[in-house]
C-alpha positions in Angstrom: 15.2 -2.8 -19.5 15.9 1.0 -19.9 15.4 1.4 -23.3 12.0 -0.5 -23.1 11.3 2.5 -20.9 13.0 5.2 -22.7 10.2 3.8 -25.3 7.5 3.6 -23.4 8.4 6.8 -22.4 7.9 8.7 -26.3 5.6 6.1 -27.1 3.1 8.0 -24.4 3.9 11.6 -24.6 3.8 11.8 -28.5 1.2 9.0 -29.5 -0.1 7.2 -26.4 -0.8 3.6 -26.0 -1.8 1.2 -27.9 -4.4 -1.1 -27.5 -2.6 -4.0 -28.6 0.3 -3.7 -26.0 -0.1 -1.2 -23.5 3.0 0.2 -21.5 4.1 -1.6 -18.8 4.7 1.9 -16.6 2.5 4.9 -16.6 3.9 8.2 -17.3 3.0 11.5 -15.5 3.1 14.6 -17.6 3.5 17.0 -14.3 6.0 16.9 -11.7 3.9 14.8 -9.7 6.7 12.8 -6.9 6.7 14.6 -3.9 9.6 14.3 -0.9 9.5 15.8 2.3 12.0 16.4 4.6 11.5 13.3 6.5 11.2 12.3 10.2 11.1 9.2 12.2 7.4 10.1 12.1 6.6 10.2 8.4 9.0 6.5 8.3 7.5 4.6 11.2 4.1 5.9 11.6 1.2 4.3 9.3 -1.2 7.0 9.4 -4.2 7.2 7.3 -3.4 3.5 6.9 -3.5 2.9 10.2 -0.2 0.8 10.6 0.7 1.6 14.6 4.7 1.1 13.1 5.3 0.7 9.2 8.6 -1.7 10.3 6.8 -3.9 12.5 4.3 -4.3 9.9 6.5 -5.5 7.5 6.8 -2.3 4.9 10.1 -1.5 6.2 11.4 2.2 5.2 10.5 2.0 1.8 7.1 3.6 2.0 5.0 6.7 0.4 1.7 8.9 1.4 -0.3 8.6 -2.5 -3.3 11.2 -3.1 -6.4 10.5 -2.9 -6.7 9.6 -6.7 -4.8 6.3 -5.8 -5.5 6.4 -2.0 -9.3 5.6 -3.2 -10.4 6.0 0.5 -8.1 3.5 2.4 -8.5 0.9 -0.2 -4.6 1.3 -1.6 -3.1 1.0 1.7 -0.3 -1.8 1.5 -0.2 -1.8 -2.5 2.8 -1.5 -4.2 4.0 0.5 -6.7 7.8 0.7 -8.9 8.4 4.3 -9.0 11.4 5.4 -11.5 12.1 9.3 -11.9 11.5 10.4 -15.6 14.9 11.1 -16.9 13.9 12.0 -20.0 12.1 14.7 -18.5 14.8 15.7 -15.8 18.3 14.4 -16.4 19.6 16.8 -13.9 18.1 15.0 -10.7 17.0 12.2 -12.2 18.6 9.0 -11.4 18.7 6.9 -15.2 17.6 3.3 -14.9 16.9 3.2 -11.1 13.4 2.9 -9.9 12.2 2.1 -5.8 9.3 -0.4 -5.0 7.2 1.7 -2.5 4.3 0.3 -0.2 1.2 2.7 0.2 1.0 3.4 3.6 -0.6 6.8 4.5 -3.0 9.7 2.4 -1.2 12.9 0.8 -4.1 15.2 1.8 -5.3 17.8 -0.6 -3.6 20.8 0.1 -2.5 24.5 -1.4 1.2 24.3 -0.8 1.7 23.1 -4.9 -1.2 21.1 -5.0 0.4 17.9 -5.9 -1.5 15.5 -3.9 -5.0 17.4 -5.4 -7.6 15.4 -7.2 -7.1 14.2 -9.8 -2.9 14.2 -9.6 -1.2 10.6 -9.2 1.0 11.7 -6.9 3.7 9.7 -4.2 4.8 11.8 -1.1 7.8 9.1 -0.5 10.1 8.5 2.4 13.8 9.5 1.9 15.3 5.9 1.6 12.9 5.7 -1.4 13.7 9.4 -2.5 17.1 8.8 -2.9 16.7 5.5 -4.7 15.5 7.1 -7.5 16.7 11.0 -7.3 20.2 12.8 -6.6 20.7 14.2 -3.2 20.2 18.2 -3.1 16.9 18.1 -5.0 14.6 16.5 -2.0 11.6 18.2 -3.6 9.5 17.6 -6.7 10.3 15.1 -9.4 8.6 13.5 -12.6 8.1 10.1 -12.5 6.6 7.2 -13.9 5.4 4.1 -12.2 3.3 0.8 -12.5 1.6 -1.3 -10.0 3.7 -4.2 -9.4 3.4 -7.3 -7.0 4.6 -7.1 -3.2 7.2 -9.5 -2.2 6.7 -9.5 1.8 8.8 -11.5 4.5 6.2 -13.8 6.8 2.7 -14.4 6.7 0.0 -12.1 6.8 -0.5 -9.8 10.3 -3.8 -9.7 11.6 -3.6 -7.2 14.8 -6.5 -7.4 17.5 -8.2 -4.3 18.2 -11.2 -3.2 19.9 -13.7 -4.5 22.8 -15.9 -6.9 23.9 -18.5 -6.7 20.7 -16.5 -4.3 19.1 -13.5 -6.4 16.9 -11.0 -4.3 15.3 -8.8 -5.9 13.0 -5.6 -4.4 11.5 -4.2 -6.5 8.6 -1.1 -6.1 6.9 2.5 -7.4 5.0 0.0 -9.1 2.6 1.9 -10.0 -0.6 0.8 -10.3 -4.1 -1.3 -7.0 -4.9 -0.8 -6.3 -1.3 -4.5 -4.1 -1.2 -7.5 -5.8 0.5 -10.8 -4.9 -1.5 -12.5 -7.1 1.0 -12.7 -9.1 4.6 -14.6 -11.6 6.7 -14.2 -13.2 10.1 -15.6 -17.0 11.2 -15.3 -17.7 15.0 -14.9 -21.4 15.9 -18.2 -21.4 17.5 -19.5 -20.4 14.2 -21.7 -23.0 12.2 -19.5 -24.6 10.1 -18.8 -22.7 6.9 -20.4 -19.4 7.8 -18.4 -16.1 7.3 -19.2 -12.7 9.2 -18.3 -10.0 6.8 -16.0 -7.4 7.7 -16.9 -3.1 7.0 -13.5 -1.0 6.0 -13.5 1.4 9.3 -10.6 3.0 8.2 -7.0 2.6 6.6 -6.5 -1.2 7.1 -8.3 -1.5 9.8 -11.8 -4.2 9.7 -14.5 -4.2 11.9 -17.2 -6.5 13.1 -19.6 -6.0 16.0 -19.5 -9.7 17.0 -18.3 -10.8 20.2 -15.6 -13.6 19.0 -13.4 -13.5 22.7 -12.5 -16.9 23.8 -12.7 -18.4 19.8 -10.5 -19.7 17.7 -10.7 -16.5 14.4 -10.1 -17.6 10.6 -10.2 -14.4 8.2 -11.1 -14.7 4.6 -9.5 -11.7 2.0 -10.3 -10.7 -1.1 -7.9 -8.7 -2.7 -8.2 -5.3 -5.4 -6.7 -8.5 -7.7 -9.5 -10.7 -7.4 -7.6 -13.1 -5.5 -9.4 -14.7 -2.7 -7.2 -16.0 0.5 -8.5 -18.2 3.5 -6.5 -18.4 6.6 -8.1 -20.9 8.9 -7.8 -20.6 12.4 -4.5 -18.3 12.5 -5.6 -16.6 15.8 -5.7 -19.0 18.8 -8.8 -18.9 21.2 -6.1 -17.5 24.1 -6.0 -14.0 22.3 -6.4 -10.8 23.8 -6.8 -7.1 21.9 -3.9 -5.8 21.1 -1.8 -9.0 19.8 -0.5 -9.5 17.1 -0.8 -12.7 15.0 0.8 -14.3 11.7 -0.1 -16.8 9.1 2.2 -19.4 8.0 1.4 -19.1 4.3 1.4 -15.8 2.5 -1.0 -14.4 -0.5 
């Protein structure tokens, strides 16, 4: 596996790809991985994302803040991306042949310390569990990297957290597997005629709205994910909900 990458690695700095067998990781001319110094904040806390705790929503402490090139306004939040450090680039700090499977759970914000997370950098601001995977201790600062989308493998069904009031339904969902980002949402109510769908507007992060009153129904969700795939979950909420509950499917993208 590393010298597949070792070649993907030349193959993209001195002749690109090919369009017969593109590489399986992109590579990032800049130093373009970003670490803070990291508190229980930056690991527990979803924010731009909107997760209320990253390890109760099933991303555990393997997480990163991306820019906005990949953030693409909320839509990356729960994708998952293998991250290895470019030790071709930086055999000093670099750790050779290890790589960290990150979830995408908050925005890097623009900014004029470095401007690493400025359009149009790829860049991962990553917690230090994930840091460390990848990178030598003593250099918890700025790394080249290379990385690839890659499926999420997530524990349990998918989390559908009740927000909101009365006509105003706020739904958080998260640990969805496969490409783990939802491109898409709607919400049925069990009072609903059979086989109609409410669609669902992005209000922020990860979090769906509707401006239905559903209170006192039995709620089935419908995703389509950045993939394509499309995933029904029939009545996974029961009509005894109340806002701020949190329920789980039995069967996983």
């Amino acid at each position: 596996m590393l010298k597949l990458m070792d070649g993907l690695v030349v193959m993209q700095l001195s002749t690109g790809p090919t369009k017969t067998q593109p590489p399986l990781f992109k590579v990032l001319k800049k130093r373009n991985l970003k670490n803070n110094i990291v508190d229980l904040h930056h690991l527990y806390v979803g924010g731009a994302c909107g997760y209320d705790n990253t390890i109760h929503s099933g991303f555990g402490v393997n997480t990163a803040a991306v820019s906005s090139t990949l953030f693409r306004g909320g839509e990356a939040c729960g994708a998952c991306y293998q991250v290895m450090c470019n030790y071709n680039t930086d055999p000093k700090w670099c750790l050779r042949g290890r790589s960290a499977t990150v979830s995408a759970t908050n925005f890097c914000p623009p900014n004029n310390n470095g401007g690493w997370c400025n359009f149009p950098h790829n860049h991962f601001d990553m917690s230090m569990p994930a840091f460390l995977r990848i990178a030598r201790q003593g250099n918890e600062g700025i790394v080249p990297v290379i990385y690839r989308r890659v499926s999420c493998k997530r524990r349990g069904g998918v989390r559908f957290t009740l927000k909101g009031q009365s006509s105003f339904n706020m739904v958080m969902i998260s640990n969805v597997g496969g490409s783990g980002d939802v491109k898409a949402a709607w919400i049925r109510g069990s009072r609903m005629r059979r086989g109609t769908w409410l669609a669902m507007h992005r209000n922020w992060g990860a979090n769906w709205q509707s401006s239905v009153d559903l209170r006192n129904q039995r709620l089935s969700f419908k995703l389509t994910l950045v993939d394509g795939r499309a995933l029904v979950f029939s009545n996974v909420v029961p009509s005894t909900w109340g806002f701020g509950q949190t329920f789980s499917s039995r069967n996983q993208a």
